[in-house]
Each structure stands twice: as structure tokens, then as C-alpha cells.
C-alpha positions in Angstrom: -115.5 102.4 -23.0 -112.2 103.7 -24.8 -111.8 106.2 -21.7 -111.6 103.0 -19.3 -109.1 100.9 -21.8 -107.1 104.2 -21.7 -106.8 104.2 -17.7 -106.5 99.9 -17.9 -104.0 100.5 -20.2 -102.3 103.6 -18.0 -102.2 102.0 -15.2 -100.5 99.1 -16.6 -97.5 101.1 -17.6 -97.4 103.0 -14.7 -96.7 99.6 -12.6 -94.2 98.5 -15.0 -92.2 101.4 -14.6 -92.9 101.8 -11.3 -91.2 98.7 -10.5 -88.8 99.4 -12.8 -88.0 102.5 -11.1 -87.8 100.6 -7.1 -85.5 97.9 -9.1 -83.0 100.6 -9.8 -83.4 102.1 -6.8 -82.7 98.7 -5.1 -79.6 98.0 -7.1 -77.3 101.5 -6.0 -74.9 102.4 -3.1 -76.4 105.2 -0.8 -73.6 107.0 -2.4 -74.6 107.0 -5.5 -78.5 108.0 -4.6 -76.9 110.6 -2.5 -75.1 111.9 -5.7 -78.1 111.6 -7.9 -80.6 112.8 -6.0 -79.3 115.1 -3.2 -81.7 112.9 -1.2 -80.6 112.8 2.8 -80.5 109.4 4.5 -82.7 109.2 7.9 -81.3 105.8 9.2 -83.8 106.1 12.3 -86.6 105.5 10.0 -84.5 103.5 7.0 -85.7 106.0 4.6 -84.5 109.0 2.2 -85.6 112.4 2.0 -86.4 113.9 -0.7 -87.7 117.5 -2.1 -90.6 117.2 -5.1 -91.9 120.4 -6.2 -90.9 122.4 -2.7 -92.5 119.0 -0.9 -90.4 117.0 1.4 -91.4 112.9 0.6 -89.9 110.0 2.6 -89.2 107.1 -0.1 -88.8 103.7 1.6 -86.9 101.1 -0.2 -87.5 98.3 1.8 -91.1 98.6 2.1 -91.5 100.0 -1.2 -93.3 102.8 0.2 -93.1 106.7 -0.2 -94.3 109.1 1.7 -95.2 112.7 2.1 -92.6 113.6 5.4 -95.3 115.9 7.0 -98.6 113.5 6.2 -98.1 109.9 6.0 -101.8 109.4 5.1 -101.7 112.0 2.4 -102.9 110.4 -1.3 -99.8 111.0 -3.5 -100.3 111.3 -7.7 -98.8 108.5 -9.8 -96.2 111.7 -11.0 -95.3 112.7 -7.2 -94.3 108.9 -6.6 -92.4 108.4 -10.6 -91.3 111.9 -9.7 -89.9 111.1 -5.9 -88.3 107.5 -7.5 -86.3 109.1 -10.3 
């Protein structure tokens, strides 16, 4: 029972900050995620790319989605996606 109020209570935060994290994201100038991030812009598919851990993810702001570039199905960790937002 306290392993599954542990996850609850994991998953809570993790959504908090997550759309904390797509709030910031939200409120700066390309140029400044540019500058941040090294991200590149792909304004074909309205997305940034960015490198994670030698893996190339495609982070969508207005769909508040991300990506990995090379398998759009692929199941990504709560740390790749906290990882690919900050």
C-alpha cells in the first residue's frame, strides 16, 4: 500500500512540474530557447530539436507533445521528457 501512495504521490509532482516546465517553455522568444538550449527550430513540423543523452527528441509546444525524432511511438521516461523540457 505505501509503494502505491509513493507512485500517487510521484506522479502528482511530476504533472505539476511538468506543466510548470511547458508554462515556461510557453512564455520565451525562440531566441532565448535557442540560447538555452542549443535546440534547432524545424518550422515544417513547428517543433524544436533537441539532443538528451546522444538522443535526438522533437518537443512540440503547441501540442504539448515530445517526441523521440527517429520513433514517434517510442514510450519516453518521465526524466527524458523533464529532461527534453528543461
Amino acid at each position: 500500500m505505501e509503494d502505491r501512495v509513493k507512485q500517487e504521490r510521484e506522479s502528482i509532482q511530476y504533472l505539476e512540474l511538468d506543466a510548470e516546465l511547458w508554462k515556461t517553455l510557453d512564455g520565451l522568444s525562440a531566441e532565448d530557447i535557442y540560447r538555452r538550449s542549443l535546440a534547432s527550430y524545424d518550422s515544417h513540423l513547428r517543433c524544436y530539436q533537441v539532443q538528451v543523452l546522444n538522443e535526438s527528441y522533437r518537443v512540440f509546444p503547441r501540442d504539448i507533445a515530445i517526441h523521440m525524432a527517429e520513433d514517434r511511438e517510442a514510450f519516453l521516461s518521465i526524466e527524458i521528457r523533464l529532461l527534453s523540457l528543461q
